[in-house]
C-alpha positions in Angstrom: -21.1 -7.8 6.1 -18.5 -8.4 3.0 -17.4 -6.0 1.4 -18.5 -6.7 -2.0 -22.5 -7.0 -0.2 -21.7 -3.6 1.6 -21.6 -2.2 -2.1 -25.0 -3.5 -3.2 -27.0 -3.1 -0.2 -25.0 1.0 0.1 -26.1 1.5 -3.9 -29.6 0.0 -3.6 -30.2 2.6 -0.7 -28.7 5.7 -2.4 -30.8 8.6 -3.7 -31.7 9.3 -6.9 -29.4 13.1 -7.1 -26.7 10.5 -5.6 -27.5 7.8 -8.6 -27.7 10.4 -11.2 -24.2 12.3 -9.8 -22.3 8.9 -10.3 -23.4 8.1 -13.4 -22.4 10.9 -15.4 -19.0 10.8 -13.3 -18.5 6.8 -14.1 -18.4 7.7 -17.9 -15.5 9.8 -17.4 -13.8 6.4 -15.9 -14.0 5.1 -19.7 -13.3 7.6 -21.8 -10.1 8.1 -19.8 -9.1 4.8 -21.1 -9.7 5.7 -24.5 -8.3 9.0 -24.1 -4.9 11.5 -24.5 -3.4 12.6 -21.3 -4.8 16.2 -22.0 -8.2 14.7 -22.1 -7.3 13.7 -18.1 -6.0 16.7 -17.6 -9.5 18.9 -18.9 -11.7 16.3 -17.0 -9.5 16.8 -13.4 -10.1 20.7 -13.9 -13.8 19.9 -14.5 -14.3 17.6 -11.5 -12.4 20.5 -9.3 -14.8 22.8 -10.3 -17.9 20.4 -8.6 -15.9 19.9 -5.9 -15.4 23.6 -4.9 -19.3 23.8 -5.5 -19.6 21.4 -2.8 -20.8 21.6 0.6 -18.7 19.7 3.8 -19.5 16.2 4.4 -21.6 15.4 7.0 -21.9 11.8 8.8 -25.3 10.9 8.0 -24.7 11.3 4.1 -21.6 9.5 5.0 -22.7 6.1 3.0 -24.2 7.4 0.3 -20.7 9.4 -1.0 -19.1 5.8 0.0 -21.5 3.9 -2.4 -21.2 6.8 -5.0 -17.3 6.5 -5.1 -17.8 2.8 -5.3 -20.5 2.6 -8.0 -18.0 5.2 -9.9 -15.5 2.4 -10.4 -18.0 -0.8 -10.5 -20.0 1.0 -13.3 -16.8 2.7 -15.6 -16.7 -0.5 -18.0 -20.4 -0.5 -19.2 -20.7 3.5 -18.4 -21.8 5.3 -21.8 -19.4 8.6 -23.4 -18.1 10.8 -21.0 -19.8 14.3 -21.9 -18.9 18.2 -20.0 -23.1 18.5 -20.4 -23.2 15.4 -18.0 -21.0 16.9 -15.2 -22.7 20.2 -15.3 -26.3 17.8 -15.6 -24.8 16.3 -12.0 -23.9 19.6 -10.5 -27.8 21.3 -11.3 -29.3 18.4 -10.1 -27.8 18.3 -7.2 -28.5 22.3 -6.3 -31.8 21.8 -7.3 -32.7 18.5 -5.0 -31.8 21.0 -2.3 -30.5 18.3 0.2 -27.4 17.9 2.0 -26.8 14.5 0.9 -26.8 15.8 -2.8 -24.4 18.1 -2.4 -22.2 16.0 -0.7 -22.5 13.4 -3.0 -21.5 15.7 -5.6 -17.8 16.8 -3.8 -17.2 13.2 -3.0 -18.1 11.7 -6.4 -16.0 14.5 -7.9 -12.8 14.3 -5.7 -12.6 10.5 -5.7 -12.9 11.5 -10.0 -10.0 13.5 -10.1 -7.9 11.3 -8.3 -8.8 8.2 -10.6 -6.9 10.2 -13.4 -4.1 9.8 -10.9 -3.2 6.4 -9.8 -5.2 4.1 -8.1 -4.0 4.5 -4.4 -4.6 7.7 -4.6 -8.4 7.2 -5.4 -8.3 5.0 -3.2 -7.1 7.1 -0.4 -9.4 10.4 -1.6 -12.9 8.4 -1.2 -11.6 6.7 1.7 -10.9 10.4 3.4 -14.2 11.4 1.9 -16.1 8.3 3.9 -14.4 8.5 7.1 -17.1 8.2 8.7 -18.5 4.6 7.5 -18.4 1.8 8.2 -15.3 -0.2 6.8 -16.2 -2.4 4.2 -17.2 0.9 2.8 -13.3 2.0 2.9 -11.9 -1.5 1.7 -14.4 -1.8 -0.9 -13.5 1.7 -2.6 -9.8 0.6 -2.1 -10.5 -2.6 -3.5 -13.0 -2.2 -6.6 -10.3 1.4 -7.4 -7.2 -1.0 -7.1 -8.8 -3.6 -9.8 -10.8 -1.1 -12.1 -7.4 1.3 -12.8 -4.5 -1.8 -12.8 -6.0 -3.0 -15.8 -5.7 -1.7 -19.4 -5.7 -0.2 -21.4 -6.6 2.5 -18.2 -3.0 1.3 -16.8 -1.5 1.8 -20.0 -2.6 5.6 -20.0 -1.6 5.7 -16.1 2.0 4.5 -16.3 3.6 6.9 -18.7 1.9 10.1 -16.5 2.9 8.1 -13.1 6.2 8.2 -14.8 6.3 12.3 -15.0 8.4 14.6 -11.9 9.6 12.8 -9.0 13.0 13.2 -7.2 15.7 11.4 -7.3 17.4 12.3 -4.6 17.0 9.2 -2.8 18.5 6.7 -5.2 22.2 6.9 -4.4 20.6 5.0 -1.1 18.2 2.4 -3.3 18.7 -1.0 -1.8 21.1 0.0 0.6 21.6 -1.9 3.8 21.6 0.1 6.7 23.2 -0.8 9.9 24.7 0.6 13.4 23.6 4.5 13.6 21.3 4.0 10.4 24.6 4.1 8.0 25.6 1.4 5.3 26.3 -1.5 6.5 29.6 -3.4 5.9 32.6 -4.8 7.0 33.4 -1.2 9.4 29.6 -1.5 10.1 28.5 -5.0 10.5 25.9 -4.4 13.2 22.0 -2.9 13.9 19.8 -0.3 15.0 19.8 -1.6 18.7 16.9 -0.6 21.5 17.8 3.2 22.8 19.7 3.0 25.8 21.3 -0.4 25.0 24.8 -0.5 25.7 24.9 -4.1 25.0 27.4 -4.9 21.3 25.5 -5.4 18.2 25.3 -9.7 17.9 24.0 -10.2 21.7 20.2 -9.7 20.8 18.0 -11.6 18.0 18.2 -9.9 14.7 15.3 -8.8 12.1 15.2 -7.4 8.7 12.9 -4.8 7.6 12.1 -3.1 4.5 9.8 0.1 4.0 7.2 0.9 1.8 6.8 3.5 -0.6 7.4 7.6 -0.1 9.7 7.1 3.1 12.9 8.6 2.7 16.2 8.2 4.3 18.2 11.5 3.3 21.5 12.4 4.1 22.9 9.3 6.5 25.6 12.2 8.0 22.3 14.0 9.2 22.2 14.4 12.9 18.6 14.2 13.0 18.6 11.1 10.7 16.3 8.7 13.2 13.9 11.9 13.2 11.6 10.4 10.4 11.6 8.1 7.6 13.5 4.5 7.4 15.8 5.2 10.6 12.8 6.2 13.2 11.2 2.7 11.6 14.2 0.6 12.6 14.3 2.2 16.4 11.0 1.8 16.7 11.4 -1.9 15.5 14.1 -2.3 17.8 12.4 -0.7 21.2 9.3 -2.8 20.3 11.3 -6.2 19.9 14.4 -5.8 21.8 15.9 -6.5 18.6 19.2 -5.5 16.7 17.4 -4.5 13.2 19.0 -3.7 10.0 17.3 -2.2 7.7 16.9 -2.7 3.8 16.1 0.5 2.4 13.7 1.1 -0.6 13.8 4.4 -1.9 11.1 6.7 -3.0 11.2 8.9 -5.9 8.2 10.6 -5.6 4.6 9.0 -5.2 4.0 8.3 -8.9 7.0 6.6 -9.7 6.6 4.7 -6.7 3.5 3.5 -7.7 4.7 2.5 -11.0 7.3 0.4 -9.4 4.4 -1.3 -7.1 2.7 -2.8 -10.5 6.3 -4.6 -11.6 6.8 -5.5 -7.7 3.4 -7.4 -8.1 4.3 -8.5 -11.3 7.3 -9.8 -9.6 8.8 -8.6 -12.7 10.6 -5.3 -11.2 14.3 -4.0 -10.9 13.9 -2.7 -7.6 17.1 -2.3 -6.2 16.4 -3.5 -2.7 14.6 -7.1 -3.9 18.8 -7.8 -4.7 20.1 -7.7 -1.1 16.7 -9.2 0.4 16.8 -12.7 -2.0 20.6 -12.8 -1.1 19.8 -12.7 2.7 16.9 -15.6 2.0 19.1 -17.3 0.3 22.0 -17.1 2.6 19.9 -18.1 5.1 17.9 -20.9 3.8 22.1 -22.6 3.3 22.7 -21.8 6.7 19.9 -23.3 8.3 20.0 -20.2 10.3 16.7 -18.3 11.0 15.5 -14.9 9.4 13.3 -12.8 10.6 11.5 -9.9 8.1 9.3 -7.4 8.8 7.7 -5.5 5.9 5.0 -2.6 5.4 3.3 -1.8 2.4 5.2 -1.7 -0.9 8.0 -3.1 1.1 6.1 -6.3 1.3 5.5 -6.2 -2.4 9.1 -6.5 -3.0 9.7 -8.9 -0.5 7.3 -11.2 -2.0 9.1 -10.9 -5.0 12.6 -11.6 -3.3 11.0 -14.8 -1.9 10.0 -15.5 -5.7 13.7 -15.3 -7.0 15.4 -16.6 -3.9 13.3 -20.0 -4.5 14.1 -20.0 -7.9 18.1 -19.3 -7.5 17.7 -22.2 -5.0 16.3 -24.9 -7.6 18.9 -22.9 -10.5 22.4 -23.3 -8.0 21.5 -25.7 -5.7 19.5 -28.1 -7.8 17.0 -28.1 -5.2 13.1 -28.8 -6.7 10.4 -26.5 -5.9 9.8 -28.5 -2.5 12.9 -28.8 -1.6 13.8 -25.0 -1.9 10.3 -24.5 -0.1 11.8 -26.4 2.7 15.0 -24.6 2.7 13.4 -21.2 2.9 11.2 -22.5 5.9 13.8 -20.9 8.5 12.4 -17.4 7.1 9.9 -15.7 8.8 8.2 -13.1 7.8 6.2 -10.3 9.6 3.8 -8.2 7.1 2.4 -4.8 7.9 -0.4 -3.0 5.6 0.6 -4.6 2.3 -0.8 -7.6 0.0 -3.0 -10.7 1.9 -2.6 -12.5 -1.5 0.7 -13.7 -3.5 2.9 -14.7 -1.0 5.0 -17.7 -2.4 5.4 -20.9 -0.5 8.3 -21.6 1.4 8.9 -19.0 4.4 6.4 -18.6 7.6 3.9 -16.1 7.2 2.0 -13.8 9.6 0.3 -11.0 8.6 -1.1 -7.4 10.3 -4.1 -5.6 8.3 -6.2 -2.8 9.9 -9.4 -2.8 8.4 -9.5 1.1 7.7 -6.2 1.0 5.8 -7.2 1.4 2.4 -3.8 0.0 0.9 -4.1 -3.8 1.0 -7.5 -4.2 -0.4 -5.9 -1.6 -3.1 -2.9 -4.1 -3.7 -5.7 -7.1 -4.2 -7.6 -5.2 -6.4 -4.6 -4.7 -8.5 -3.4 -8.3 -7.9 -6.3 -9.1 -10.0 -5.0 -8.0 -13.1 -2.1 -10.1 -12.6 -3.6 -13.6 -11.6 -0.5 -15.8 -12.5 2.5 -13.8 -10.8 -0.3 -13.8 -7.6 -2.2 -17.1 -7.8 0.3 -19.5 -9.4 2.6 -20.3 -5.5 0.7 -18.7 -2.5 0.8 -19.5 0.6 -1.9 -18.7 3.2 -0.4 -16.9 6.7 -0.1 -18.9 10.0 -1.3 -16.3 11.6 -3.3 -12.9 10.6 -4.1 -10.5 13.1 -7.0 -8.6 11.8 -7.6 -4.7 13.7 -9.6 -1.7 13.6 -7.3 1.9 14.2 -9.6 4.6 11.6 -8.2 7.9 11.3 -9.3 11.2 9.5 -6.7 10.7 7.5 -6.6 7.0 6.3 -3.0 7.7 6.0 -2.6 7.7 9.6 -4.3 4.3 9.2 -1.0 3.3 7.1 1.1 3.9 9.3 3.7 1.4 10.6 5.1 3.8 13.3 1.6 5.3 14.6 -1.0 2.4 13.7 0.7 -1.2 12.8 3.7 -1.4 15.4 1.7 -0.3 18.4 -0.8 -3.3 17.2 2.4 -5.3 17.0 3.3 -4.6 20.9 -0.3 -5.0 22.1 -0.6 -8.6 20.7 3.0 -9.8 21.4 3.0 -8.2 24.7 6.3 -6.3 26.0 9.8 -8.3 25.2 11.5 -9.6 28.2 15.0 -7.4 26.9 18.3 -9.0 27.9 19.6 -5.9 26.7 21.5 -4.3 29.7 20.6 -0.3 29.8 23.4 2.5 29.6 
């Protein structure tokens, strides 16, 4: 079943509490777009107040809070006034139905509320945590229908400027740095890779990838001891072990989820100054004069902003090179890139594509919701993948279903099989 049919058939079925719930809920959608950011901020403290009224979920109301979150979104355009009468209307109505599948309605329509006023991932991921126990176009679809609803104005306009609020900025010195040998900038006192652990082979004996993160990974302090503990670093290891690779590593920094969502919508755009699309068109672009293959892998955001580096590489191509779109197409052919959890549209001709979705990962059917609002930077030079390997890994937490060190690398390994590793061991 599609996901778009899983919607229907879910909302046809729901009960009348559920119907009623959403529908006072899906006015709030609008009226956020007409309103002030203290009108958000009044309407999140409401819908936390139904939420803590709430029951736990249980599985078998499981698609009915999927279809309400859903509905929430489809319905927010042709919803009527958002009114505090309405919520408390939902709230009673669902106390005085006296079933289970009420009250859970009720948390679940609230909580995926409050995180609209957010951004849209993070509606996204809140229904998606709320269904866990559905089926998956149930997941995708929430993803998906969220991801389009709140990328377009004038909702986005009110989004952006609070996105924009608090973050850190401790991670910028390192934004769009290449990382090299022990995790550290790379440059001419550190021109090799992460290698495989126990690899006492010297960095230039084994094949080579790229890779660049997605959003809210940090790198920290690169004199850390414990600096291939988490983040980037632990990435590019596990890249490395899995491939039997040298990787380096292009690093995009977070600054907090907001602001990193904010830079997502001018990465689809491809329209952003993210710091690390700079280094990635220059290693396209390197390569494609070369002749000499490049491998990328990317997860997430990080394949936003490769998209985008593809985007201006061509273009610098058919600017320096006087190279026409084909041409430049043809140069960039020796890239290949490797895509983990991030956008199935918007990829721009040229380099080799294969792709890696799990189908409870609620992040790229959120990026082609929001791709929607953007139909020329997406639609106007896509390619389709060679090759998409298409999985199911749920988790509780549909974060853990994002995961490129936990979820999308151990795919990776299963349908590449283990390397044969010329790499001689310590």
């Amino acid at each position: 079943m599609a996901w778009g049919d899983g919607f229907v058939s879910a909302w046809n079925s729901a009960t009348g509490a559920a119907r009623s719930a959403v529908s006072a809920v899906a006015t709030g959608v609008k009226d956020v777009a007409d309103a002030t950011a203290n009108a958000v901020q009044k309407l999140a403290r409401e819908a936390q107040v139904i939420a803590k009224t709430a029951e736990h979920a249980v599985e078998s109301a499981a698609k009915t809070v999927a279809s309400a979150a859903v509905s929430a979104a489809e319905k927010a355009k042709a919803a009527a006034q958002w009114a505090a009468k309405e919520t408390e209307k939902a709230v009673k109505l669902a106390a005085q139905k006296g079933v289970e599948a009420a009250k859970v309605t009720a948390k679940a329509v609230a909580t995926a509320y409050k995180a609209t006023k957010k951004a849209f991932s993070t509606a996204a991921a809140s229904a998606a945590t709320a269904a866990c126990a559905v089926e998956n176009w149930v997941v995708g679809g929430i993803a998906m229908t969220a991801g389009a609803v709140l990328s377009k104005p004038p909702l986005l306009n009110l989004l952006r400027p609070l996105l924009k609020l608090g973050g850190n900025a401790s991670q910028k010195p390192f934004d769009g740095d290449v990382l090299g040998s022990g995790c550290k900038k790379r440059g001419a006192t550190n021109p090799g890779g992460v290698m495989p652990e126990g690899c006492r082979q010297p960095p230039g004996s084994l094949p080579k990838i790229s890779y660049v993160n997605g959003i809210n990974t940090v790198y920290t302090d690169p004199q850390d001891p414990n600096l291939f503990s988490g983040g980037i670093c632990k990435t590019m290891q596990g890249i490395a072990n899995a491939t039997c690779s040298e990787v380096i590593g292009v690093y995009n920094a977070t600054e907090g989820m907001g602001k990193d969502l904010d830079e997502c919508i001018d990465n689809i755009a491809k329209a952003s100054h993210a710091p690390a699309v700079v280094p990635l068109r220059n290693m396209m672009v390197e390569a494609a004069r070369s002749k000499q293959p490049m491998t990328l892998f990317a997860h997430s955001q990080g394949g936003l902003i490769t998209q985008e580096a593809v985007a201006k590489a061509k273009q610098q191509l058919m600017n320096e090179d006087n190279l026409t779109s084909e041409e430049a197409e043809q140069a960039l052919s020796v890239v290949s890139v490797k895509s983990f959890g991030t956008a199935l549209m918007g990829w721009p001709k040229g380099p080799h594509y294969e792709r890696f979705t799990n189908t409870a990962d609620p992040v790229p059917p959120v990026i082609t919701g929001a791709q929607t609002s953007f139909p020329i930077a997406t639609w106007k030079d896509s390619a389709s993948a060679e090759a998409h390997d298409v999985f199911t890994d749920p988790h509780v937490n549909p974060i853990g279903s994002h995961s490129i060190d936990d979820t999308y690398l151990p795919e990776y390994q299963r349908v590449k099989g283990a390397p044969h590793c010329a790499c001689k061991a310590a």
